[in-house]
Structure formats: structure tokens, C-alpha cells
GUTORSE-602449 format. One record per residue (C-alpha): z, y, x; residue number from 1; residue in three letters; chain. Coordinates in Angstrom, 3 decimals, padded with zeros to 6 digits, m for minus. Example, Ala and Ser with C-alpha at 12.3 -4.5 7.8 and 13.67 -1.06 7.14 Angstrom:
BEGIN
{atom {007.800; m004.500; 012.300}; 1; "ALA"; "A"}
{atom {007.140; m001.060; 013.670}; 2; "SER"; "A"}
//
This chain:
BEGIN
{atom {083.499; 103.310; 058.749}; 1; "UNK"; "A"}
{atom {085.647; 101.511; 061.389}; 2; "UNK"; "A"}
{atom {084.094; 098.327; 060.666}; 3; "UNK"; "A"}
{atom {080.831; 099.799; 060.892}; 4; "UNK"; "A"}
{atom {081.907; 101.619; 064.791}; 5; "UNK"; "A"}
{atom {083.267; 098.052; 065.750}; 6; "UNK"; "A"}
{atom {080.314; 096.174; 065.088}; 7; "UNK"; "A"}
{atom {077.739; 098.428; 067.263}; 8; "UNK"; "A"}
{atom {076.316; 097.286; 070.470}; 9; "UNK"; "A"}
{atom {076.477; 100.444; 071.550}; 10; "UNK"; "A"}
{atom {078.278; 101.027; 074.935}; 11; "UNK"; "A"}
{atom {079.734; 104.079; 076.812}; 12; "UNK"; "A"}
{atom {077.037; 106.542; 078.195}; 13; "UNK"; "A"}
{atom {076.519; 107.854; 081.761}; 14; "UNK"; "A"}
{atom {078.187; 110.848; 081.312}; 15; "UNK"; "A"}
{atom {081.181; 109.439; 079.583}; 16; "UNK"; "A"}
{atom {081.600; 106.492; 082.488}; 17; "UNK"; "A"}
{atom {081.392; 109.983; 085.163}; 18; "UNK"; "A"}
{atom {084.113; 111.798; 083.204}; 19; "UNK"; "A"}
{atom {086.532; 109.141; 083.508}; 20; "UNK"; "A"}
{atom {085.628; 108.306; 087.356}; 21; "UNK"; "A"}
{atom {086.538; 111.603; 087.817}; 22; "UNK"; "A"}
{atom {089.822; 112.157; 085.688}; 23; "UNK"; "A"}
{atom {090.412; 108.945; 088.009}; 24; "UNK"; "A"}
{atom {089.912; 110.367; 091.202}; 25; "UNK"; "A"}
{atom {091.817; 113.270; 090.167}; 26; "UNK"; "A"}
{atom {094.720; 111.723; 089.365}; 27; "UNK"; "A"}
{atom {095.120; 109.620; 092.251}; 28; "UNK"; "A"}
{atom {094.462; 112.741; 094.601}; 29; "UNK"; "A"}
{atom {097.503; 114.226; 092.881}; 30; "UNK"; "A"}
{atom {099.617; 111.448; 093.210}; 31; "UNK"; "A"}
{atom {098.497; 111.118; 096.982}; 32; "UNK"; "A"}
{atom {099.533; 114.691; 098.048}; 33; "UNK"; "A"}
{atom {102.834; 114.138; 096.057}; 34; "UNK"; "A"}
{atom {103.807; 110.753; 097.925}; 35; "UNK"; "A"}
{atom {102.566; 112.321; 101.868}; 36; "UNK"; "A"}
{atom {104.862; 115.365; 100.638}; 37; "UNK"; "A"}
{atom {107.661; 112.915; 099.593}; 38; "UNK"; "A"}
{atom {107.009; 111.069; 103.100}; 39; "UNK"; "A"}
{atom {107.139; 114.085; 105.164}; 40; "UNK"; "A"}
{atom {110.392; 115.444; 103.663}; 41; "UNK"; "A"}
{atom {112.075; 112.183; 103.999}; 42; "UNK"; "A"}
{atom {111.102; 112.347; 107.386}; 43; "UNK"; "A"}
{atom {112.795; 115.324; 108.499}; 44; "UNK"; "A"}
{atom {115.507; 114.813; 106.410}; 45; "UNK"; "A"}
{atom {116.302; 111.159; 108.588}; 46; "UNK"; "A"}
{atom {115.638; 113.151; 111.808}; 47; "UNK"; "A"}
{atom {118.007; 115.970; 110.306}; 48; "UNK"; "A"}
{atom {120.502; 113.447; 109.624}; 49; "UNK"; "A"}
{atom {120.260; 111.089; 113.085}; 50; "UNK"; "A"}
{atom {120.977; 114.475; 114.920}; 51; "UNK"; "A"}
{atom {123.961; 115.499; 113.186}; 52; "UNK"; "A"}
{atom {125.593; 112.371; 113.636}; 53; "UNK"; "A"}
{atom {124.864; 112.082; 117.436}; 54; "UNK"; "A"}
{atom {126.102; 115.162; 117.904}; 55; "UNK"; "A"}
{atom {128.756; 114.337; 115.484}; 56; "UNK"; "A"}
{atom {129.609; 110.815; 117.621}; 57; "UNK"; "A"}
{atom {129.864; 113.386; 120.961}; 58; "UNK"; "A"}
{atom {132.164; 115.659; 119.158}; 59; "UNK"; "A"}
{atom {135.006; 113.006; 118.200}; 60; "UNK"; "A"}
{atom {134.430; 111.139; 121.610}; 61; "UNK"; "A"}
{atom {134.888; 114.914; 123.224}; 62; "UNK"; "A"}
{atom {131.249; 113.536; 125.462}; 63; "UNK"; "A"}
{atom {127.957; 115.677; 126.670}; 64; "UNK"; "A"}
{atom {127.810; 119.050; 126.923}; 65; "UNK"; "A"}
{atom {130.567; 120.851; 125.037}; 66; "UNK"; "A"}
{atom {131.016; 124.584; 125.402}; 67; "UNK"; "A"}
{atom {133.168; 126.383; 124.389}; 68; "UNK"; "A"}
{atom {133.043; 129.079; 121.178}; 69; "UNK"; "A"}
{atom {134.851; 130.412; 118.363}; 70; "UNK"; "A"}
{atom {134.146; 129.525; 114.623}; 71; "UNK"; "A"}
{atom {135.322; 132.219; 112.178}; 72; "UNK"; "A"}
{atom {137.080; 131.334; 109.211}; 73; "UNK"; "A"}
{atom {138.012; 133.136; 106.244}; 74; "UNK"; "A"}
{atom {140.802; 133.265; 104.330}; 75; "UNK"; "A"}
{atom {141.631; 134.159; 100.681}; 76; "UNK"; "A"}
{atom {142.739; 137.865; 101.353}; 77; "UNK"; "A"}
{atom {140.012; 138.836; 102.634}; 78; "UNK"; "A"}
{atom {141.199; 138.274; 106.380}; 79; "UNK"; "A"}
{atom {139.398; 136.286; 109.076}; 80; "UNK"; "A"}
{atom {140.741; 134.424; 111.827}; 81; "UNK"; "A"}
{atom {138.789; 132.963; 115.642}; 82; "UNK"; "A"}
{atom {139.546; 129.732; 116.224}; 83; "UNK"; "A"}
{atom {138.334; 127.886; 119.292}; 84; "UNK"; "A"}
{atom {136.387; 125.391; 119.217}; 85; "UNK"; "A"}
{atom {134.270; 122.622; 121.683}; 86; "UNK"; "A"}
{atom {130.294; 123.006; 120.110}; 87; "UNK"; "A"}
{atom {128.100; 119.925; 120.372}; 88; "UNK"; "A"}
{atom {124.776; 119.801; 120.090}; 89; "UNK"; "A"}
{atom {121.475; 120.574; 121.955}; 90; "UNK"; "A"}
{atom {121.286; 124.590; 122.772}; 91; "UNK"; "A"}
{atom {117.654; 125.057; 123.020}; 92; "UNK"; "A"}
{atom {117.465; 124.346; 119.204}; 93; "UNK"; "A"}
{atom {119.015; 127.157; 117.422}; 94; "UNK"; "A"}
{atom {118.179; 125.941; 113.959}; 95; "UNK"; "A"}
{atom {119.991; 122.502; 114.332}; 96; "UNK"; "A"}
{atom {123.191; 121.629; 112.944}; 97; "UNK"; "A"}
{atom {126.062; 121.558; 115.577}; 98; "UNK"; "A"}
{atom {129.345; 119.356; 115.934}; 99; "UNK"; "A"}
{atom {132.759; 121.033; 116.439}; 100; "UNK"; "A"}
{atom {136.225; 119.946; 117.552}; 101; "UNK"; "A"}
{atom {139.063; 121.743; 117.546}; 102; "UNK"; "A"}
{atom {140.491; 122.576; 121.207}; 103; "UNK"; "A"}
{atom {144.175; 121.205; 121.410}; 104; "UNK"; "A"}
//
């Protein structure tokens, strides 16, 4: 029986050529939107990153705009204590991370 399927001239149909094009296609498509997703979150996660560490740079070189605030901290017994601190970092973006030194 193998022999016999080995032997035949007969090639792949239409249909059969279409149905792979297209399990093709699909895949690649997939495999597309996964790598631009990839891209994009690597993106922001460098911009993320280059932020934080220029406002980090400002922060131990005490330059740019610093004002002034108070982080709270918690401790163990349940207390919490102010401590004041120079923020770094641009304003207008609330969502950013921010740069601290301690005052003193």
C-alpha cells in the first residue's frame, strides 16, 4: 500500500495547496501581532527606565527642580512616620516614577 501511494504521479489538489496558504498566512499573522506587541512593550519599558534614571542622576546630584514633600513610611507596629524628602521628577506626569533624597 505505501509502495503503491509512492509511486503515483498524482500531486496535491487546488484545494489542498489553498488550505496550507492559508494555515500559512495565519500563522505568520499571529506571530506578527505577537512581535509589534513585544516591540511596543519594550518600548515603554526603555522610556520607563531612561526616566527613572534621569531623574534618579538629579536626585544624587541634588539638580533641577526639587520640591520638597514627605514620604510615609511604615514600621512593623503598625506605626507610620513623615520623613522629608527632595522629589525629582517632572510634575505634569503624575503616573511617572519619581527620585527622592533625603533632606540633611
Amino acid at each position: 500500500m505505501i509502495f503503491k501511494k509512492l509511486r503515483s504521479n498524482r500531486g496535491e489538489t487546488m484545494v489542498e495547496m489553498l488550505v496550507s496558504i492559508a494555515l500559512l498566512v495565519l500563522a505568520m499573522s499571529i506571530l506578527a501581532a505577537a512581535l509589534s506587541s513585544a516591540y511596543s512593550i519594550t518600548q515603554a519599558s526603555r522610556n520607563a527606565d531612561e526616566d527613572y534614571y534621569e531623574d534618579l542622576s538629579a536626585a544624587e546630584l541634588k539638580e533641577g527642580s526639587g520640591t520638597s514633600g514627605k514620604v510615609k513610611i511604615s514600621r512593623s507596629g503598625g506605626s507610620e512616620v513623615n520623613v522629608p524628602v527632595e522629589i525629582y521628577g517632572n510634575e505634569s506626569d503624575l503616573g511617572s516614577l519619581k527620585s527622592y533624597s533625603f533632606k540633611g
